[in-house]
C-alpha positions as CSV (number, residue, x, y, z in Angstrom):
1,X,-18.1,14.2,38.0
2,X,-15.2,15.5,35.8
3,X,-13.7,12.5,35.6
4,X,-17.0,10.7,34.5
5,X,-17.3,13.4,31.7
6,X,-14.4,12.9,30.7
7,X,-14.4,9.1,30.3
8,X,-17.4,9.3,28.3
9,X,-16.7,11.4,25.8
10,X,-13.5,9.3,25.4
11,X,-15.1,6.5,25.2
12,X,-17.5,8.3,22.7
13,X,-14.5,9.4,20.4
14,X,-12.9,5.9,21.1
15,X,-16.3,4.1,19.2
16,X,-17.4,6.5,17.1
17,X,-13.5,6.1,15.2
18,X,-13.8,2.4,15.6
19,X,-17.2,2.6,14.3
20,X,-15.5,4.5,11.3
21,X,-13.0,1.4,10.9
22,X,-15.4,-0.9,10.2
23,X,-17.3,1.1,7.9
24,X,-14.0,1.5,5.8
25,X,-13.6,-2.5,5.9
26,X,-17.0,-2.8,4.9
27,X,-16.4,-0.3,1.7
28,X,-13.5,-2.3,1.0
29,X,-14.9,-5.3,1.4
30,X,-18.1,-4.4,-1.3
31,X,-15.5,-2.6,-3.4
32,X,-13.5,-5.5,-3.7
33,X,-16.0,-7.9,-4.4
34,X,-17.3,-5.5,-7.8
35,X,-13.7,-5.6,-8.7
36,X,-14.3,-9.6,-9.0
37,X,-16.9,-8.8,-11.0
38,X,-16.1,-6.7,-13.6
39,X,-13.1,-8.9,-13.8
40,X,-15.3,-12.2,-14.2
41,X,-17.2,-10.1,-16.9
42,X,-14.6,-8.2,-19.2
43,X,-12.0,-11.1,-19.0
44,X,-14.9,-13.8,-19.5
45,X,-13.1,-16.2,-17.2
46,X,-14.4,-19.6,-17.1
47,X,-15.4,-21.1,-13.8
48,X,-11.7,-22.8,-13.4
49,X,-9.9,-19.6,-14.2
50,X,-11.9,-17.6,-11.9
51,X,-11.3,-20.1,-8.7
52,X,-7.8,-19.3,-9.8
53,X,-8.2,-15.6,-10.3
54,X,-9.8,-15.7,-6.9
55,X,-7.5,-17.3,-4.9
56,X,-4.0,-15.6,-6.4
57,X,-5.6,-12.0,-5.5
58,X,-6.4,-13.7,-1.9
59,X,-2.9,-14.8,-1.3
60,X,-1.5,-11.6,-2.7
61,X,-4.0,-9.0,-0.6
62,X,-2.8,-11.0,2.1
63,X,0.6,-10.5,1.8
64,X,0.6,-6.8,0.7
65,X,-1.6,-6.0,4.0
66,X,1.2,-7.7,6.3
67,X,3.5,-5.3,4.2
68,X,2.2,-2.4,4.6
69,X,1.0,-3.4,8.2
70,X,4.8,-3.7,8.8
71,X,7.2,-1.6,10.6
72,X,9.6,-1.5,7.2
73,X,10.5,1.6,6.0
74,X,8.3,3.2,3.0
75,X,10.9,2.2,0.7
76,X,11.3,-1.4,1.3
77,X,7.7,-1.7,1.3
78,X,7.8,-0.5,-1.8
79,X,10.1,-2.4,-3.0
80,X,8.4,-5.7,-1.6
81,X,4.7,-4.4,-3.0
82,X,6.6,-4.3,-6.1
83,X,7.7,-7.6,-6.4
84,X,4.5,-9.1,-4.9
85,X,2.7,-6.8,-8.2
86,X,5.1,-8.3,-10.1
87,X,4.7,-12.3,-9.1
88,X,1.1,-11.9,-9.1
89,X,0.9,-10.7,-12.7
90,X,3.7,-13.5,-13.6
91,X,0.9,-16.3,-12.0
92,X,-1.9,-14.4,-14.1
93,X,-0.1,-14.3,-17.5
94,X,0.7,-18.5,-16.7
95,X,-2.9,-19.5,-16.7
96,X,-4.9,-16.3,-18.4
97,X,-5.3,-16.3,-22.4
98,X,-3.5,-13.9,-24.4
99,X,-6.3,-11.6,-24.7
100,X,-7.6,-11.8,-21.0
101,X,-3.7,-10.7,-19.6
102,X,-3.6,-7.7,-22.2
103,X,-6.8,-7.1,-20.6
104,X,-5.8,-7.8,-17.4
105,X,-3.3,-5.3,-17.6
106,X,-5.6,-2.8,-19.2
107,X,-7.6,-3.2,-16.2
108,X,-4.5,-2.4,-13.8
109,X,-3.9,0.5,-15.3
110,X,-7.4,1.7,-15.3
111,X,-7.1,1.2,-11.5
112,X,-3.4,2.9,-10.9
113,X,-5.4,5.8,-12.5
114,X,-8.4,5.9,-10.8
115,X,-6.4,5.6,-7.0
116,X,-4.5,8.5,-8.5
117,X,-7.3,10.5,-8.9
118,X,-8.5,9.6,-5.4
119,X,-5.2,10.8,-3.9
120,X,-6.1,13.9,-5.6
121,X,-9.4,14.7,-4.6
């Protein structure tokens, strides 16, 4: 009878933290697609740039999750999130105005401050 105790509150503490993992996906998920968004609306992308927009964050969330999914120490992933940062803002500036990478960047900042704030909370 122990034993059965025991296995269910395991397996309760098992789904109720994989039941947490998918709530943070989900979070993610919604915040992400409000980043799009706002981005759409305060660049004023046209429907070609935004595709593009689109698809370079795609490929580059991609790769920065396999990075920091990795078994690389903290300092080479930060050296290779760097460089990922910086490719994907090279591919921005090539096919964003002027105006929309100054605001771009305005916007990455805005972010860098608010997950700072996070981290302090």
């Amino acid at each position: 009878m122990k034993n059965f105790k025991l296995a269910f509150i395991i397996t309760f503490l098992f789904a109720l933290h994989s039941n947490k993992a998918v709530a943070q996906d989900n979070n993610r998920k919604e915040e992400m697609i409000e980043q799009m968004k706002m981005a759409k609306e305060r660049l004023s992308l046209s429907e070609q740039q935004e595709f593009t927009f689109r698809e370079i964050i795609k490929k580059h969330a991609t790769k920065q999750k396999e990075i920091k999914n990795s078994d690389s120490s903290k300092r080479d992933k930060f050296k290779k999130l760097k460089e990922i940062k910086e490719a994907k803002d090279a591919e921005m500036k090539s096919f964003l105005t002027v105006e929309q990478y100054n605001t771009y960047l305005q916007m990455q900042e805005e972010r860098k401050a608010q997950m700072k704030d996070r981290k302090r909370e």
